[in-house]
C-alpha positions in Angstrom: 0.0 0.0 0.0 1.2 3.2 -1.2 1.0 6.2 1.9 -2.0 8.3 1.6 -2.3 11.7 1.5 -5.3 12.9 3.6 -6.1 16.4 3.3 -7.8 18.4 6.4 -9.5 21.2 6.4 -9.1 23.6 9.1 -12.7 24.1 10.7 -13.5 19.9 10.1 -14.3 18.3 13.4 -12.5 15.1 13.3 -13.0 12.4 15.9 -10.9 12.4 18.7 -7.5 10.8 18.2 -8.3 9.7 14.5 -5.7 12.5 13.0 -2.7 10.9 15.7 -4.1 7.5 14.0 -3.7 8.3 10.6 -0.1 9.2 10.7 0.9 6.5 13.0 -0.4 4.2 10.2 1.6 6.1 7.5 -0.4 8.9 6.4 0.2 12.6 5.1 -1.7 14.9 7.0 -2.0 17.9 4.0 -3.6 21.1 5.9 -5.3 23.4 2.8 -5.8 26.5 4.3 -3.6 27.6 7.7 -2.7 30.4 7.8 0.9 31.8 7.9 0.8 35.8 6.6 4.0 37.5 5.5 4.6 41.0 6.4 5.7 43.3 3.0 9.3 43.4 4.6 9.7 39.8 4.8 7.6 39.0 1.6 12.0 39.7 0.2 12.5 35.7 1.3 10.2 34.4 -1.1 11.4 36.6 -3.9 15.3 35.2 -3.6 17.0 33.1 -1.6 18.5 34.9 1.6 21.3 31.8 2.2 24.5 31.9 1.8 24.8 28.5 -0.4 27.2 26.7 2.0 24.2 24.8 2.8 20.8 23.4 1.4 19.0 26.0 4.0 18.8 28.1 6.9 17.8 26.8 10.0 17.9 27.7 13.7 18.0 25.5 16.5 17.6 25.5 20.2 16.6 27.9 22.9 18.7 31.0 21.3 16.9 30.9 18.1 20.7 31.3 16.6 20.5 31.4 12.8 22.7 29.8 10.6 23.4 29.8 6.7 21.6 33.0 5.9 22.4 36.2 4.0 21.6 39.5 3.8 21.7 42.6 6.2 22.0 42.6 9.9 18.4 44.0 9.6 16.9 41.2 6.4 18.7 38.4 8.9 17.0 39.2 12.1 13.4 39.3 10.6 14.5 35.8 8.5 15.2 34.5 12.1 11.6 36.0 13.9 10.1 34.2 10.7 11.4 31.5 11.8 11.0 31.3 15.3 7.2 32.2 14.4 7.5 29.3 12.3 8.2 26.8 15.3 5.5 28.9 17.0 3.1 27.7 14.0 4.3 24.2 14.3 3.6 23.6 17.8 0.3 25.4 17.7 -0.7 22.8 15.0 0.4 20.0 17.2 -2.0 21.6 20.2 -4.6 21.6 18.2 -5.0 18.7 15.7 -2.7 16.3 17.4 -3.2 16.7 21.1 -2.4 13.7 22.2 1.0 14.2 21.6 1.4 17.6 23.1 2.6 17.1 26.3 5.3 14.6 25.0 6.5 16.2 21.5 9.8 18.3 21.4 10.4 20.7 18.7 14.2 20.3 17.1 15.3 22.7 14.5 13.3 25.2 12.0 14.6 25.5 8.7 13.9 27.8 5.5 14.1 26.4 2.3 14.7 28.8 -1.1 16.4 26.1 -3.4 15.4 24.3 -5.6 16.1 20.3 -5.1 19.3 20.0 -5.6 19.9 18.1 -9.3 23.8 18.3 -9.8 25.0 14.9 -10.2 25.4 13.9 -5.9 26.4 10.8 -4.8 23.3 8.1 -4.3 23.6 8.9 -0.1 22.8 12.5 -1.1 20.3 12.6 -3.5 16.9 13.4 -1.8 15.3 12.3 -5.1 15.3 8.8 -4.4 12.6 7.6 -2.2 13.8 7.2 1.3 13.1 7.3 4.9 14.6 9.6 7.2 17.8 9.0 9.8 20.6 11.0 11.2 23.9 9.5 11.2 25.8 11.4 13.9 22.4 11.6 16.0 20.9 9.0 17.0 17.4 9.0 17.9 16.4 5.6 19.8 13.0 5.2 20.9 12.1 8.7 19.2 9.7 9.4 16.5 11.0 11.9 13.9 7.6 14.2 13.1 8.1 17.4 10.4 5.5 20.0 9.3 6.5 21.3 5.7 4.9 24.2 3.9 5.1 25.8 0.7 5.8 29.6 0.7 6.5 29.7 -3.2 5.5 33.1 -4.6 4.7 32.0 -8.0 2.3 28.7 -7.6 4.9 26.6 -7.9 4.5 23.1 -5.8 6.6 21.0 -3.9 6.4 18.1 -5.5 7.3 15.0 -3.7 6.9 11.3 -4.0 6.1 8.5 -1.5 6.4 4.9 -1.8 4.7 1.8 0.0 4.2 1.0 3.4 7.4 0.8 5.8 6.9 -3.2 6.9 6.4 -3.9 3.0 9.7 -2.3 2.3 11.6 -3.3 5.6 11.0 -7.2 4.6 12.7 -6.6 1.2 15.7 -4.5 2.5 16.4 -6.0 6.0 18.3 -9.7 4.8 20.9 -7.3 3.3 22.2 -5.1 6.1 24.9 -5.9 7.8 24.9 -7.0 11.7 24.7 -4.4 14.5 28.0 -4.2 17.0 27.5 -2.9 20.6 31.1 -1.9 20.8 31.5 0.1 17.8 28.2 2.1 18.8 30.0 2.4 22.1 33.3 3.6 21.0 31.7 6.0 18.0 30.0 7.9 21.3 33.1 7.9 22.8 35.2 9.5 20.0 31.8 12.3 19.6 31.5 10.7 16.3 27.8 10.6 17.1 26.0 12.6 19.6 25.1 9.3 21.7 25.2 5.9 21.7 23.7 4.6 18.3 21.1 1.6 19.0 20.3 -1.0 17.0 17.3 0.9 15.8 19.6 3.5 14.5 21.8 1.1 13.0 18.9 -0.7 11.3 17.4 2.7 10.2 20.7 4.4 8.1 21.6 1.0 6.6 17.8 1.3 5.4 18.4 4.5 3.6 21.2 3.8 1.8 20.3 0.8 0.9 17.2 2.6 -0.7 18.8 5.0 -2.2 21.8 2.3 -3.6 18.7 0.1 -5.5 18.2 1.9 -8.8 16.3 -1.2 -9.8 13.9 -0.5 -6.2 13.8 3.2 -6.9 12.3 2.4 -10.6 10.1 -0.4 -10.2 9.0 0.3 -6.2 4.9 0.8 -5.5 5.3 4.5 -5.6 2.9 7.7 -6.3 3.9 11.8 -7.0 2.1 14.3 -4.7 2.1 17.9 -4.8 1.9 20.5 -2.2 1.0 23.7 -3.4 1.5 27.1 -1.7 0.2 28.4 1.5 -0.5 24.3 2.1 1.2 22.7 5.4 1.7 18.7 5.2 2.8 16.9 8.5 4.0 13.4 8.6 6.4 10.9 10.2 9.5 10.9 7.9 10.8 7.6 9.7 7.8 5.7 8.5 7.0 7.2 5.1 9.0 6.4 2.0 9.3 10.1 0.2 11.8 11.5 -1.9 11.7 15.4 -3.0 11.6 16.1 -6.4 11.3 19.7 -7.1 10.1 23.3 -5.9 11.5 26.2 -4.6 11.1 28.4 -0.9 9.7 26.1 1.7 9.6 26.2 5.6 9.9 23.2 8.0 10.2 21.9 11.5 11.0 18.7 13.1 10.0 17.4 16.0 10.6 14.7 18.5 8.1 12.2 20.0 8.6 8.9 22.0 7.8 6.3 20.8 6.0 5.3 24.2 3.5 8.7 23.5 1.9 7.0 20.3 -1.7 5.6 20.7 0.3 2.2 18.9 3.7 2.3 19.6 3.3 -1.4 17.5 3.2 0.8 14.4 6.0 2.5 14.9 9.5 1.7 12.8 11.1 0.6 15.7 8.2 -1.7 16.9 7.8 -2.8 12.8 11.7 -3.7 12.8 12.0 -5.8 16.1 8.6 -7.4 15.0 9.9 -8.3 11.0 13.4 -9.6 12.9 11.3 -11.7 16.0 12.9 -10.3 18.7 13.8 -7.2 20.6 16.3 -4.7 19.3 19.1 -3.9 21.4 
């Protein structure tokens, strides 16, 4: 089953919990018609890119809001950062409002803006976000977390974000998981030790970036996978769980997005998550 795409508009009552449901079992939420106004100052970040190129984006991260990657004037960089930070604001707010049940547990990670296209110079497989894949950070691992992102398209010109998502996570994990390699304790342990990764990688981790590059490695699985195109027009938000839903990004310019954290323990079926898919596929608990 390829992931489906369920729109929601923003005055439909839905039944308590069902939203939290639908992405735990591989859905994209697609909001129509949120609202996220520009002022005319800052309408100049959708007219051309204010990054200095030395990255795919700008992004801030923690407490201090510190921007990185951008351009411009002391003045054009401190509204890209309030943008931003209003951003995250906007993120959480659509958390505390459609997906309650994960409010109290969620933690919001970094906020990033998005001007370039997708990048189409000739990258090496791990890099090219074309090929359908599922999210995981190499020197960060996660554990029992959930990574959750809200995307939206700021274009100024009706261009989409055009994306495409492939079939269900256990339907690809039973293909892929006879090929990676084993998972060793001590090298997890030692890579923590050198600050080669941020903490200890687990199992899950391990499992989770051999997935993704042996995704992204299969032309043959790339061509001939289950797989549909989507697009995401502007001022439309889409929220999903990019550790559970095949996706690869295949074009469209200026874009905002946020990831978020949530344990696996505060889904309504922590069964359905990766991590609980994995141990499940391999009949036993991951270390």
């Amino acid at each position: 089953m390829i992931s489906p795409i369920l729109t929601v508009p923003r005055e439909r009552p839905t039944e308590s919990g069902a939203l939290a449901e639908a992405l735990e079992g591989g859905a994209v939420l697609m909001f129509p018609d949120l609202d996220f106004p520009f002022s005319d100052f800052e309408q100049r970040f959708t007219d051309r890119p204010f990054a200095d190129g030395k990255a795919k984006n700008v992004n801030i991260r923690g407490e201090a809001a510190h921007l990185r990657g951008a351009a411009g004037t002391p003045e054009e960089q401190e509204a890209l950062r309030q943008v931003l930070i209003r951003y995250r604001q906007f993120a959480r707010a659509l958390v505390d409002r459609y997906l309650p049940e994960y409010t109290r547990a969620v933690t919001l990670a970094g906020t990033s803006y998005r001007p370039f296209d997708v990048d189409r110079r000739k990258l090496s497989w791990r890099r090219d976000d074309t090929r359908l894949h599922v999210d995981a950070f190499p020197s960060n691992p996660i554990g029992e977390k959930r990574i959750l992102r809200v995307f939206r398209n700021i274009n100024p010109d009706g261009q989409p974000r055009r994306w495409r998502v492939g079939e269900d996570f256990g339907s690809m994990a039973e293909k892929f998981l006879p090929r990676l390699p084993g998972y060793s304790p001590l090298s997890a342990r030692l890579m923590a030790a050198l600050r080669i990764t941020k903490a200890r990688r687990s199992e899950y981790d391990h499992l989770m970036l051999h997935l993704h590059d042996a995704l992204k490695q299969d032309e043959a699985y790339q061509a001939s996978a289950p797989q549909a195109n989507v697009e995401f027009y502007p001022g439309q938000t889409w929220v999903t769980f990019s550790d559970l839903v095949m996706h690869g990004a295949m074009g469209g310019r200026y874009m905002l997005e946020q990831t978020a954290y949530l344990p696996v323990s505060a889904q309504a079926h922590p069964d359905k998550s990766p991590q609980r898919i994995l141990a499940h596929k391999l009949g036993r608990t991951l270390q």
